[in-house]
C-alpha positions in Angstrom: 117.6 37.7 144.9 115.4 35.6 147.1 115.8 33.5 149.7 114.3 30.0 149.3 116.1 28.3 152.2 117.3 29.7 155.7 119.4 28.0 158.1 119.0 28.7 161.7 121.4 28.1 164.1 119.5 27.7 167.4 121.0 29.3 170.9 119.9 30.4 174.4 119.6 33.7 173.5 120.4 34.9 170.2 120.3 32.6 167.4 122.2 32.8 163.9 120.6 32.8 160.7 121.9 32.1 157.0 119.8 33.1 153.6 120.7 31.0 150.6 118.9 31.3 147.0 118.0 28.9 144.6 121.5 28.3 143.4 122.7 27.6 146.9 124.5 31.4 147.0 125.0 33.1 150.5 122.8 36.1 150.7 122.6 37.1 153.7 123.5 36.4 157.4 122.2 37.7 160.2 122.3 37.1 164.5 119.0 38.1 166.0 117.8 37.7 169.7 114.9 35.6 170.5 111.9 38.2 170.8 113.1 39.5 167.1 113.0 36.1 165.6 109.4 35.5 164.4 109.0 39.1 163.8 112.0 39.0 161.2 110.5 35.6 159.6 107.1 37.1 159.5 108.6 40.1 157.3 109.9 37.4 155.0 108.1 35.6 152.1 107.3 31.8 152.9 110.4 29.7 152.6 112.2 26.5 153.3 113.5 26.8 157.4 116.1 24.4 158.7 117.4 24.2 161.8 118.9 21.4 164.1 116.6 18.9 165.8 117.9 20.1 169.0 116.6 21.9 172.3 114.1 24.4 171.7 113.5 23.2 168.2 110.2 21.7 168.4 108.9 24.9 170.0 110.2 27.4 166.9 109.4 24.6 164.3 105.9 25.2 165.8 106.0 29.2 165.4 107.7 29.2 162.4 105.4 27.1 160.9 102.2 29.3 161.8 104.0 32.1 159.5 103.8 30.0 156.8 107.1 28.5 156.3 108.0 24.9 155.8 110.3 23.4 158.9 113.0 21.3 158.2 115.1 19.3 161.6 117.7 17.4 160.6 119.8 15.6 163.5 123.0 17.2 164.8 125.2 14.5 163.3 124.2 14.4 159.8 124.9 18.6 159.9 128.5 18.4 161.2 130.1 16.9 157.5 128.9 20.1 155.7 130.6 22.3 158.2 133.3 23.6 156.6 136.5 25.4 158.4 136.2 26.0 162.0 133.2 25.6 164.0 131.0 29.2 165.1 127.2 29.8 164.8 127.3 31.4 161.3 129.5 28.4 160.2 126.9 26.1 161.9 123.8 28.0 160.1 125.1 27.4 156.4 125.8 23.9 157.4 122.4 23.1 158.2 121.6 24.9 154.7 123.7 22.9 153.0 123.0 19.5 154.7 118.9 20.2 154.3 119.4 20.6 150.6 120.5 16.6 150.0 118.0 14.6 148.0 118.9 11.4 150.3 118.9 13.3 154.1 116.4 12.0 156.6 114.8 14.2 158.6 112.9 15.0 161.9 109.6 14.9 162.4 107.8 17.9 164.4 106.6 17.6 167.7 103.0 18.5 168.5 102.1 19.9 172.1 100.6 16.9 173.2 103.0 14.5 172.1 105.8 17.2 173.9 103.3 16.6 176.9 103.5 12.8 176.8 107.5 13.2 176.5 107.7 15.4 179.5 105.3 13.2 181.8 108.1 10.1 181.0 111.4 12.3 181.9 109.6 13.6 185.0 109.0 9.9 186.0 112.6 8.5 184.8 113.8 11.9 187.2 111.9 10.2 190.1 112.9 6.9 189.7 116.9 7.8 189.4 116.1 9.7 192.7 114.3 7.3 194.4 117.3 4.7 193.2 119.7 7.2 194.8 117.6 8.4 198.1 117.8 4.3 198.7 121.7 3.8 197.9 122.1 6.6 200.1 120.6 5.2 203.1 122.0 1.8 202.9 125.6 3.7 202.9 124.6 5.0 206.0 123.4 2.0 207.8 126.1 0.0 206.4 128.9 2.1 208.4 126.4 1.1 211.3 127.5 -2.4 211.0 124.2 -3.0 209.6 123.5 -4.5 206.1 119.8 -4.5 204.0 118.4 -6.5 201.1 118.3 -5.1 198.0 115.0 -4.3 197.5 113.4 -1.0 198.2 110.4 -2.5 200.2 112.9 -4.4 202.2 114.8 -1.2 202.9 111.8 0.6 204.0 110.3 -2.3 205.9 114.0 -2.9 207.6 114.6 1.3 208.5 111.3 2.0 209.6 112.2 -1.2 212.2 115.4 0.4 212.8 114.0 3.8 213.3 111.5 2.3 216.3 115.2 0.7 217.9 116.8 3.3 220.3 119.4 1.1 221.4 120.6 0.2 217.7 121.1 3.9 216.6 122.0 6.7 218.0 119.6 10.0 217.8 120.9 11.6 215.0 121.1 8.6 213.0 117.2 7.9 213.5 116.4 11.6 212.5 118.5 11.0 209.1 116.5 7.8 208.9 113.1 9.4 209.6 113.5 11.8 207.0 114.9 9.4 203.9 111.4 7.2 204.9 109.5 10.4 204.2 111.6 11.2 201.0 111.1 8.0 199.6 107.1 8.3 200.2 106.6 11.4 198.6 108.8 10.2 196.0 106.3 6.8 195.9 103.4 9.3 195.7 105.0 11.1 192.9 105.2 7.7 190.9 102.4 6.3 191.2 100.6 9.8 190.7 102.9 10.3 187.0 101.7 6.4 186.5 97.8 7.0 186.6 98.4 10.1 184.0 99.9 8.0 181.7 97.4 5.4 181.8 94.8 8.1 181.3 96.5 9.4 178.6 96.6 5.8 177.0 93.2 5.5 177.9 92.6 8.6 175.8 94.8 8.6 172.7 93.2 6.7 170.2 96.8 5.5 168.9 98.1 4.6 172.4 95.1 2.2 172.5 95.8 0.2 169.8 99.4 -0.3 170.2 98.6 -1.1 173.9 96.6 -4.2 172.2 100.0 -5.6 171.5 101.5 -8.5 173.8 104.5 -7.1 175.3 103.0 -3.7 175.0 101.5 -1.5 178.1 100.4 1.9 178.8 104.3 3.2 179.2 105.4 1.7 175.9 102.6 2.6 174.0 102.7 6.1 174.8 106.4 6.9 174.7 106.5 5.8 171.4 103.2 8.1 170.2 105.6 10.8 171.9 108.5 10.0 170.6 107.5 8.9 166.3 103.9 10.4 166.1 102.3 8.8 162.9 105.3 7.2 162.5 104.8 8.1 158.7 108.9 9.6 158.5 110.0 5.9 158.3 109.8 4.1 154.6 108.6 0.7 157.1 109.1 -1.1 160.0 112.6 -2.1 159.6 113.5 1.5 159.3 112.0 2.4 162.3 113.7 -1.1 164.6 117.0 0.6 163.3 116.0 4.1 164.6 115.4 2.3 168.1 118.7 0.2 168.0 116.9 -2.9 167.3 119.0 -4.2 164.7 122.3 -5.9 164.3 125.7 -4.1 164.2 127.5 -4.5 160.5 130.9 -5.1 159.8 130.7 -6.3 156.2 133.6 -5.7 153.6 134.3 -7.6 150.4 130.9 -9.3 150.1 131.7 -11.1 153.4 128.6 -9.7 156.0 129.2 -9.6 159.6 126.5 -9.3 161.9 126.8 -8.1 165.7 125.0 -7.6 168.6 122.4 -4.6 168.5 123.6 -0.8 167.6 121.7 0.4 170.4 121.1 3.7 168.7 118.1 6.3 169.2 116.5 6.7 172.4 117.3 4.0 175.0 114.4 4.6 177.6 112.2 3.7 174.8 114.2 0.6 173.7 114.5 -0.5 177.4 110.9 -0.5 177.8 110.2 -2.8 174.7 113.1 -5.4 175.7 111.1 -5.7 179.0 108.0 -5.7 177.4 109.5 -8.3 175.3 110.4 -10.9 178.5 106.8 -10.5 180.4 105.6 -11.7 176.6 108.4 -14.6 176.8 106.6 -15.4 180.5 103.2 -15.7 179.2 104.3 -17.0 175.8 103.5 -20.9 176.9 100.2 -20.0 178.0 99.0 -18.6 174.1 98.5 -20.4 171.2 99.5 -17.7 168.8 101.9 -17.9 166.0 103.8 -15.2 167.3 103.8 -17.4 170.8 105.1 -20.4 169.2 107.9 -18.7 167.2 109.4 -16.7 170.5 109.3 -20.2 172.5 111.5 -21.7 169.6 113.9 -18.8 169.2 114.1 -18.9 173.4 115.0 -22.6 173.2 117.5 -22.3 170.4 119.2 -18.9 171.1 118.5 -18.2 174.6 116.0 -15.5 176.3 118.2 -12.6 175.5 118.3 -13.2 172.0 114.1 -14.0 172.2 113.3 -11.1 174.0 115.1 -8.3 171.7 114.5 -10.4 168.6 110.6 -10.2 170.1 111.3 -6.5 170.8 112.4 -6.3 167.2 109.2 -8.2 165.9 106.9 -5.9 168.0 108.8 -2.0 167.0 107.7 -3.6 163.3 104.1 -4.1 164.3 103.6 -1.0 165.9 104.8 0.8 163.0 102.4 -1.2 160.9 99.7 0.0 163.4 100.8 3.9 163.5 100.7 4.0 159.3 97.5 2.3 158.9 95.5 2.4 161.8 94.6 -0.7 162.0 93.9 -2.9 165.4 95.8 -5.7 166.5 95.1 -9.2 165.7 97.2 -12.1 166.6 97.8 -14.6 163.7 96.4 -18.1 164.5 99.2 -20.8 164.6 98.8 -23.6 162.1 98.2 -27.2 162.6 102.1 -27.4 164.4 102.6 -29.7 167.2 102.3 -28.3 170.9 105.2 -26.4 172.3 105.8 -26.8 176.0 106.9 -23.9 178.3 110.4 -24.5 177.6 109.9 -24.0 173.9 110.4 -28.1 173.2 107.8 -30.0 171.5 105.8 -32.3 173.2 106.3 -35.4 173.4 103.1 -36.6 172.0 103.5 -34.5 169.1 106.9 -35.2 168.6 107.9 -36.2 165.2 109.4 -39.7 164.9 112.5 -40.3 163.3 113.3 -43.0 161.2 115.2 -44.9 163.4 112.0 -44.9 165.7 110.1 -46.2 162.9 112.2 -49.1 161.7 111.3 -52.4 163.2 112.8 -53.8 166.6 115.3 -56.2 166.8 114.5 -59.6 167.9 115.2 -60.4 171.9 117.2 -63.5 172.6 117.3 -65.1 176.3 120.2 -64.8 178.4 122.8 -67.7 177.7 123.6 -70.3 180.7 127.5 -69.9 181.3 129.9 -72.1 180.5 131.3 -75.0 182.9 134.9 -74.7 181.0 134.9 -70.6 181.9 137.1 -70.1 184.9 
C-alpha cells in the first residue's frame, strides 16, 4: 500500500512523520532528524506533503518541493480540531493529515527566497525601532530621577541630552558617561534605519509588483513591499474581500437568528502589515481635499459622517481590495474620475456654492411690514 499523503510534524531537531493511503489508513510513522529528512522523502514516490505553516516551514516546503512532491501549509489553528486524544508529535502529524484532506480548508501559500528576504529586512527594522523606543524610555528614566524632565520626542531627547551632556554642573560624571553612550546607541541605531529604509525602497524600486501597488494613494515603499512578502500573487484568496479579512480589515460578527451584528474590526492576521495601511490610510485622509478623485470624495464624506477613524480603516479596507485587484491581474493603477458632484471642502462638507437648495430655500419670501408706532394707551 502507498502513501499518497504524509503529515510532517515540524521540530528543532527531529521532526515526526505520518503515511496515510488513499483511504485515509495509517501506514506508517516514522521520527527522523533533520539531515535524514530529504534523503527519506527522496526515496519515496511523489506525494501530497503537509505540514504546519510554522517556523521552518517555508524552508522544507522549498526542499520538498524540488523532490517532486506537492507542499501543503495549513495554519496551526485549523490543525488542532483533528487532533484527537492527547497532544504529542505523532498525534500532531496525523492531524495535519487529516485536516489537509478537507475539500473546504484554506491553505498557505509558499514563500519564495526573495519574498523571505523582503520579510526579514521588515522584522530587522521593527527590531530597531522597538530598540530605539526602549534605548530612549531608558534615558528619560534616568534623567527623570535627576529632577530633569524631556519632551517626548526622540529629536528633543537627543537635542536636550547632548545639552545636558556639555553641563558639568547639572550631572555628575558618571551620569554624563551613561548619557554619552545612549547618544551613540541611538545613532548607530538611526544609521541602521535609515540604512534598512534605502533597501527597501530599492527593492520597491525593483520589484515590478511593489511598483504598482506603490501607485496607490495611501500606499509607499514599506506597504507595498510587506505585502508582496507577506501574500505573493495574492492568487490563494477567491478576491479582495477575502484578503481585507485575512488582514483584520473587516467587522467583528455576532449574528444569531437572522439578526446581524456588526463590530469593530477582528484585527486578525499580521498586524505590522495592518498598521501600516491604517497609517497609509490617514496621510491619504490629509491630502484627500487636495484630489479630485472619486475615491477622494467618498473618504471626505465617510470622515465627515463617521469620523477619521472610521475613514481611515474603512480607506484601509478600500485600498487591501485594490491591491489585491493589482496582485491578480497586473494591472496599474488608475484613479476613477469623480462625476459631475458638487465640490467637497477639506472638512468633507459641500460647498456652499454647490450646495443643494432645499425647498424651503426655494419657496418665496414672506412680505416685510414696517415696524408699528407704539401705542399712547400702553403703560
Amino acid at each position: 500500500m502507498e502513501a499518497t499523503l504524509i503529515g510532517i510534524d515540524v521540530a528543532k531537531s527531529v521532526l515526526h512523520l505520518v503515511a496515510m493511503s488513499s483511504q485515509g489508513i495509517v501506514i506508517w510513522r516514522k521520527a527522523l532528524p533533520r539531515r535524514r529528512v530529504l534523503e527519506f522523502l527522496a526515496s519515496l514516490r511523489p506525494a501530497t506533503v503537509a505540514m504546519e505553516a510554522c517556523a521552518t516551514a517555508h524552508y522544507w516546503g522549498r526542499e520538498i518541493q524540488k523532490l517532486g512532491h506537492q507542499v501543503r501549509l495549513i495554519h496551526p489553528a485549523f490543525v488542532v480540531p483533528f487532533r484527537k486524544s492527547g497532544k504529542n508529535d505523532f498525534n500532531d502529524a496525523e492531524a495535519i493529515c487529516e485536516a489537509s484532506c478537507r475539500p473546504m480548508m484554506r491553505f498557505v501559500e509558499l514563500k519564495t527566497i526573495a519574498q523571505q528576504d523582503m520579510q526579514s529586512i521588515h522584522r530587522a527594522r521593527r527590531l530597531l525601532i522597538k530598540q530605539r523606543t526602549q534605548a530612549a524610555n531608558h534615558m528619560r528614566g534616568l534623567l527623570a530621577e535627576y529632577g530633569i524632565t524631556v519632551r517626548r520626542s526622540i529629536s528633543a531627547l537627543r537635542r536636550e541630552a547632548a545639552e545636558l551632556a556639555a553641563e558639568p554642573e547639572r550631572l555628575s560624571t558618571t551620569m554624563r558617561l551613561v548619557v554619552g553612550n545612549n547618544l551613540e546607541q541611538l545613532r548607530l541605531l538611526d544609521q541602521q534605519l535609515a540604512q534598512l529604509d534605502r533597501q527597501i525602497a530599492q527593492m520597491c524600486r525593483t520589484d515590478e509588483r511593489s511598483r504598482r501597488l506603490a501607485e496607490v494613494t495611501g500606499v509607499g515603499a514599506l506597504t507595498a513591499t510587506a505585502l508582496v512578502a507577506k501574500v505573493g500573487n495574492a492568487r490563494q484568496f477567491p478576491n479582495g474581500r477575502a484578503l481585507a479579512a485575512y488582514l483584520g480589515l473587516v467587522p467583528r460578527q455576532n449574528s444569531t437568528g437572522g439578526k446581524t451584528v456588526l463590530l469593530g474590526i477582528t484585527k486578525k492576521g499580521d498586524r505590522y502589515l495592518r498598521t501600516l495601511l491604517i497609517h497609509g490610510a490617514r496621510a491619504a485622509l490629509l491630502v484627500a481635499p487636495h484630489h479630485d478623485d472619486r475615491r477622494s470624495r467618498w473618504a471626505l464624506q465617510l470622515r465627515r459622517k463617521s469620523g477619521p477613524n472610521v475613514a481611515a480603516v474603512a480607506l484601509a479596507n478600500k485600498n487591501a481590495r485594490v491591491m489585491w485587484k493589482l496582485l491578480t491581474s497586473g494591472e496599474h493603477f488608475h484613479p476613477q474620475p469623480a462625476a459631475d458632484q458638487p465640490e467637497i471642502d477639506g472638512e468633507g462638507a459641500r460647498k456652499g456654492s454647490q450646495t443643494r437648495k432645499s425647498r424651503s430655500s426655494s419657496a418665496p419670501a414672506l412680505p416685510v411690514y414696517p415696524p408699528c408706532a407704539p401705542s399712547p394707551h400702553t403703560a
